[in-house]
N, C-alpha and C positions, 0 to 999 in steps of 0.2 A: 601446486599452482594449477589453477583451473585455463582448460583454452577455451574458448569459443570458436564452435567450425561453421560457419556461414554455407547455410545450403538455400538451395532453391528446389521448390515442390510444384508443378506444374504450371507457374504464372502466376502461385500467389504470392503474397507479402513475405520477403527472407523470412526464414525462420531459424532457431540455432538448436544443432543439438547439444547434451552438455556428453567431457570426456575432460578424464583426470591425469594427470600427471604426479606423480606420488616423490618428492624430495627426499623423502628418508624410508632405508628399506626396512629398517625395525616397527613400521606401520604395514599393516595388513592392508593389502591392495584390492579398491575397488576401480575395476577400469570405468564403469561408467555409470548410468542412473538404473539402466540395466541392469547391470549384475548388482546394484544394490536394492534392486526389487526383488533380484531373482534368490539375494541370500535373509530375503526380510524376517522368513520365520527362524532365524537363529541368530546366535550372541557370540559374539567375541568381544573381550574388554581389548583387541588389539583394531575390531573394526572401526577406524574413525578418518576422518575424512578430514584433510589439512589445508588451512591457508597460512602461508606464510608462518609464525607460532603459535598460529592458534586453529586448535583441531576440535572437530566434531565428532562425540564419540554417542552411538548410538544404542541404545537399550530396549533390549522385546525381553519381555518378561512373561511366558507362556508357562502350563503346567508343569513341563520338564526345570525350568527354572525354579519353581515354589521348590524342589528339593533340595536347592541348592543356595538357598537366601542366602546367607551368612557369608557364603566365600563370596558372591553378587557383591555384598556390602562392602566385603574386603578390598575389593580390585575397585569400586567406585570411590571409596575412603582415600586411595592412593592417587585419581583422578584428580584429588583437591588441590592443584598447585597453580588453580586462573589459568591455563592454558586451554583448558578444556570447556566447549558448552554440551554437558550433560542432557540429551533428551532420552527421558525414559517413556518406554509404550507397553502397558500393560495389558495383556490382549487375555487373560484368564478371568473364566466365569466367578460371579460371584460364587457360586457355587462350593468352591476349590480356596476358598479363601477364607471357612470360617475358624482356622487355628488361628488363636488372640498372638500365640509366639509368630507366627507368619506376617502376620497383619500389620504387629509393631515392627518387625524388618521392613515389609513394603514402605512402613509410612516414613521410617528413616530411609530408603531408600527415596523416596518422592522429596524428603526434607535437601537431601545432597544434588540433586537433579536441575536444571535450568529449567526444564519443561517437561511438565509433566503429560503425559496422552494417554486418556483411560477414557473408559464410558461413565457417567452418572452414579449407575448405580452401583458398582462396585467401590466407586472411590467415597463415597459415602458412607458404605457398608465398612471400610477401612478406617478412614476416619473420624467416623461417629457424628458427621456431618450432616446436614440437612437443604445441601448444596441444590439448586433446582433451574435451569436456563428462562424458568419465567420470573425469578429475583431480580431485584435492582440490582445492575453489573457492580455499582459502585460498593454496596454493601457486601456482593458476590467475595468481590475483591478482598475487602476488610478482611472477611472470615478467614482465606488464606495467608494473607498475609499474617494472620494471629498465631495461624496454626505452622507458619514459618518455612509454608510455600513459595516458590519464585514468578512463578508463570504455571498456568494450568491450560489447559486443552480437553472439556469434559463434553463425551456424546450423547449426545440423548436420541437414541432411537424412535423413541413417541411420538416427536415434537419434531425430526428431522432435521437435526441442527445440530453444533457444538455452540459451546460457550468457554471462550477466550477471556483469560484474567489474566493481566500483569500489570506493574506500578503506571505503566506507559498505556495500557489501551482496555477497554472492556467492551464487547461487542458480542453477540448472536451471531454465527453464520448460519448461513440457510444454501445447502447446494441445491440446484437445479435441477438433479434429480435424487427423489428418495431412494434409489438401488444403492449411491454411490454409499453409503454410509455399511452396505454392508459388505465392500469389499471392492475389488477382488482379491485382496488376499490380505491376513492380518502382515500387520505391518507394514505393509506398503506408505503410508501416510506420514508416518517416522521416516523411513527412507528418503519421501522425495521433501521433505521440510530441510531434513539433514542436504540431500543438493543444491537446496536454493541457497540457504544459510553459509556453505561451502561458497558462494558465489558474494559472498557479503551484505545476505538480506539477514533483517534486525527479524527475531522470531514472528510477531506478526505479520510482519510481510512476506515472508517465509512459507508460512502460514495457509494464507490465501492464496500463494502461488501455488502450491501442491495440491490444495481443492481445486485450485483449475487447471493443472494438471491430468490429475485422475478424471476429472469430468472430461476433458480433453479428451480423454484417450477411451472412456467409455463411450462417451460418443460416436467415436472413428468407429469402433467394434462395434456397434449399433450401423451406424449408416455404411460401412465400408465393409463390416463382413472381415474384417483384419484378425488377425490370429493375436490371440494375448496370452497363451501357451506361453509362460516364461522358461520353458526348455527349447521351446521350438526353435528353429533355426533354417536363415536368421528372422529375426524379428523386424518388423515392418518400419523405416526408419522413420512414418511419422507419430510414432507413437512415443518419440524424445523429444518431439518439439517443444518450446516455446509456447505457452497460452499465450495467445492473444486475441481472444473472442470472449467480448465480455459478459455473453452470457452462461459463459464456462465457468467466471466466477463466482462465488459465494454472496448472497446478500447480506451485506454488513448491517448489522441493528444493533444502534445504538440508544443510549437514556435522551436522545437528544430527537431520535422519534419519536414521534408522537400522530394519534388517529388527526388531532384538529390540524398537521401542517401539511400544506397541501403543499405543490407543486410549486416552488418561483417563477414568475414571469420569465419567458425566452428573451432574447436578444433576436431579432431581426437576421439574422446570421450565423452561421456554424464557424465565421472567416471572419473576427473581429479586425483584420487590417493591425498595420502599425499602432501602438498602446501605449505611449508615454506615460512615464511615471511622474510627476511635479510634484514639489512642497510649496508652492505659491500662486496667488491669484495672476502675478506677471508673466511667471513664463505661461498659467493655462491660457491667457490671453494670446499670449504670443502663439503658441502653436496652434489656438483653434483658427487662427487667423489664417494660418498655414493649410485648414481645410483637415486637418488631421482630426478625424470622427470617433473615435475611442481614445479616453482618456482619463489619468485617475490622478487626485489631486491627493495627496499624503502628505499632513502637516503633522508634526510631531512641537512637543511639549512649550504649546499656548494656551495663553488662559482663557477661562471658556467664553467672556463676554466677546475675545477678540475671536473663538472657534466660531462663534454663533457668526457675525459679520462676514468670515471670509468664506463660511459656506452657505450664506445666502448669496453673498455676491458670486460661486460659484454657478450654484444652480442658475441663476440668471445669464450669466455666458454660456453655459450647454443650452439652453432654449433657445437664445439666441441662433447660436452659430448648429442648432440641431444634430449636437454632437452626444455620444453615450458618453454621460458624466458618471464615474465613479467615485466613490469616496469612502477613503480607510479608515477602517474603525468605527467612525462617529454615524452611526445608523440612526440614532436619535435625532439630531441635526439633519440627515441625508430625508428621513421621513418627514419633517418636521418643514423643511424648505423644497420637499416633491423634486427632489432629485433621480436622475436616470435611474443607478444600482449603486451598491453597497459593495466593498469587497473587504472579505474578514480573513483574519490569519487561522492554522489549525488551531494557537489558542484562545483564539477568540471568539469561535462560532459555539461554545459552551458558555460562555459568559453574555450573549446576546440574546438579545427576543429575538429567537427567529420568526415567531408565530406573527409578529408586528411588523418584522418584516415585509413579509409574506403577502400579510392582507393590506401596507399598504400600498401595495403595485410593485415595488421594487424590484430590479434584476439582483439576482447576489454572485460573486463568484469569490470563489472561495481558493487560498492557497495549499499546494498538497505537498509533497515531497519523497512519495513512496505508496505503494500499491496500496497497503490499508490505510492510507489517509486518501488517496483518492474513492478509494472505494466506499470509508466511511463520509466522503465529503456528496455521490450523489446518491447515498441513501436519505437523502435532505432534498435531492432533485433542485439541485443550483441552477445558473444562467450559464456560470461556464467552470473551468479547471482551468486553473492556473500550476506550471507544474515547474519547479525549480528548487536551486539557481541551476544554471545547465552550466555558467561556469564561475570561477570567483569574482564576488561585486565588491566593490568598493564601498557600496551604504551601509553593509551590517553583516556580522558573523550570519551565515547559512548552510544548511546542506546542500554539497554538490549531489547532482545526481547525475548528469553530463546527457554524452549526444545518445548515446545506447539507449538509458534510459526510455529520453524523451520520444524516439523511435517508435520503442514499444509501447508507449504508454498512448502517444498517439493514434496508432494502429487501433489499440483498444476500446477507445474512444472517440474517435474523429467522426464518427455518424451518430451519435448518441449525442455529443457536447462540444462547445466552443473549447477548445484546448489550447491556453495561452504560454508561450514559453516563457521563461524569466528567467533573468539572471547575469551579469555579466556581457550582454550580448551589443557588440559592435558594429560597427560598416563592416570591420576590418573581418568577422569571426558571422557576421548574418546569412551569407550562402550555406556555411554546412548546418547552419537551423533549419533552413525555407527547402533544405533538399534531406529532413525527417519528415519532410509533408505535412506541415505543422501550419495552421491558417493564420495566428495571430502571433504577435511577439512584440511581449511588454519591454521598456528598457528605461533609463533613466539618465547615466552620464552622457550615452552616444550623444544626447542633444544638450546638453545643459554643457558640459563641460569641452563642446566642441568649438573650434575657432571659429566659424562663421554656423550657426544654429541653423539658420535660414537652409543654406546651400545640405548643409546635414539631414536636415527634416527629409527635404526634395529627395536626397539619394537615398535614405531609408525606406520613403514609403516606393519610389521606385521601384527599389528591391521584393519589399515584402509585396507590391501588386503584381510583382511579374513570378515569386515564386508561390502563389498561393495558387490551388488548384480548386476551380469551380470543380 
């Protein structure tokens, strides 16, 4: 079980560092993200890192390892029993790897694996692959999956970037600075994927949290002169924090940029206020009456002569009452009647023109639910984030992501982007949203399924005006 220890660093934003708690003593003990830096360049098939039944067991695969492939395979064969996510890091020159007997251990060793982390050209050199990060991700993808891959993690020093393949995401990162890719030290990047993951991020998110991590802390040791001696003692405690500076992050490039999509129109605002959710033209009526200026109209499964009528007649009540009209899904219809913005789900913004979007004026904001989807959501450069559920909704199966989260996530973004919360969120549960310092906050039953709507509106937007901070 992992804890979290809330510190504070001279008046900035909390920050956490992480520290493990180990439930079973037949697991090799890592106290912290620390000592799993400071043991990166070596293997133990007992080093793995537990939440609740399911552990993370972590693999460097250096020259000393190439002599011992076969028992490697043996103790990861044993691995196979779903308790375990297998990430293997191969940190050995291509050089060292041209025995065919070696190569075919590596590639069943990468076959058995959750996620693979090598450079380009070795894994290609092994595979007989012709793998490259200027490839179409989605094809990227196919090829492994052929080759009966699970998720890959391939660097390209050239080009300064990895490239990220699994059934769920394919993207470019690009860190912010070219040193990071060469260290400081092998394996270090397996280690800190393996603490985020330990914390219940899904590999991708994982993922990008470790590149900003490492940037993190390259940085500090850059501007602060801070010792990264992993013998030293002790070690400078902000070099465990928490990223949360987004430009510590990775740039997420996806098939879905492109040179001709420029930037979406802003919103007037970084603090969209109070954000009702409606499926009908009556209640949008009712609330913009109420003065309520952000709002999004969400009708689900009508036919389209009746879609076309109710979102002209929307757009013509946002003009009216001068309110930001959004509208879900239907970008067609939203262009088509010169509507405010558009808001798209994660899977939705693959299935849409955003290029049409784009140019016809539209604000867009788009829903996220974890650090690689926000991140892949303003590599697209939206209107705003929307970032949920924060708690269980009553409209539809979702992921929680809760108060922690949305903390951080607005931390990381709150000067960059409108950052809307969603989810669940009441009269009753609105203070510990508006005190994550969160400017906007979408909702849907608090008004709709409230006894007097009227009197509900008035106390929500109350709230949200007195806790949003200019």
């Amino acid at each position: 079980m992992l804890k979290s220890e809330e510190t504070k660093n001279s008046g900035l934003v909390t920050e956490q560092t992480l520290s493990i708690d180990w439930p079973s003593q037949n697991v090799h003990k890592i106290e912290s993200i620390e000592q799993a830096l400071k043991t990166s360049d070596t293997f133990t098939d007992q080093k793995a890192i537990s939440q609740d039944d399911q552990y993370t067991a972590r693999i460097i695969i250096d020259h000393q390892q190439l002599r011992s492939l076969e028992e490697l395979l043996e103790k990861i064969t044993a691995l196979q029993t779903g308790q375990y996510f297998i990430i293997c890091e191969l940190t050995t020159a291509k050089a060292l790897l041209v025995d065919p007997g070696k190569q075919k251990q590596l590639f069943d060793i990468f076959k058995l694996s959750d996620l693979v982390v090598t450079d380009t050209e070795s894994f290609n050199f092994i595979s007989q692959s012709t793998l490259k990060t200027s490839k179409n991700q989605l094809e990227a993808y196919k090829i492994i999956k052929q080759l009966g891959l699970k998720q890959l993690l391939l660097s390209d020093h050239l080009h300064n970037q990895w490239l990220y393949l699994s059934d769920i995401a394919q993207a470019k990162l690009t860190p912010a600075s070219n040193s990071l890719m060469d260290g400081p030290a092998l394996g270090s990047l397996s280690a800190a994927i393996a603490c985020f993951i330990h914390q219940g991020k899904r590999a991708c998110d994982a993922i990008v949290l470790a590149i900003a991590y490492l940037q993190q802390n390259l940085s500090l040791r850059k501007s602060q002169q801070l010792d990264f001696n992993l013998d030293a003692q002790p070690l400078h405690s902000a070099l465990f924090c928490w990223p949360l500076t987004l430009q510590h992050y990775p740039q997420v490039t996806t098939d879905l940029c492109t040179d001709a999509l420029q930037p979406f129109a802003k919103t007037d605002s970084l603090s969209l206020g109070l954000y009702p959710v409606v499926d009908s033209i009556e209640w949008l009526e009712k609330l913009l009456k109420l003065s309520v200026k952000t709002i999004q109209l969400r009708i689900k499964n009508t036919a389209d002569e009746e879609l076309d009528r109710l979102v002209a007649n929307a757009s013509e009540l946002g003009k009216k009452y001068k309110a930001r009209l959004f509208i879900n899904d239907y970008w067609q219809l939203a262009i088509k009647h010169q509507c405010y913005g558009v808001h798209l789900g994660q899977e939705d913004i693959g299935e849409s023109n955003l290029l049409q979007i784009q140019q016809a004026g539209l604000k867009l904001g788009v829903s996220t639910h974890s650090e690689f989807e926000w991140l892949r959501a303003i590599a697209i450069q939206p209107s705003y984030i929307a970032m949920g559920t924060v708690y269980p909704t009553q409209t539809k199966p979702a992921i929680l992501i809760g108060l922690k989260n949305l903390r951080r996530w607005n931390a990381t973004l709150k000067e960059h982007y409108p950052v809307v919360a969603i989810g669940g969120i009441k009269l009753t549960n609105i203070d510990e949203v508006l005190d994550t310092d969160v400017g906007s906050v979408a909702l849907v039953t608090a008004i709709t399924l409230a006894e007097n709507y009227v009197e509900a509106t008035q106390q929500l937007q109350d709230k949200v005006s007195m806790g949003i901070r200019v």
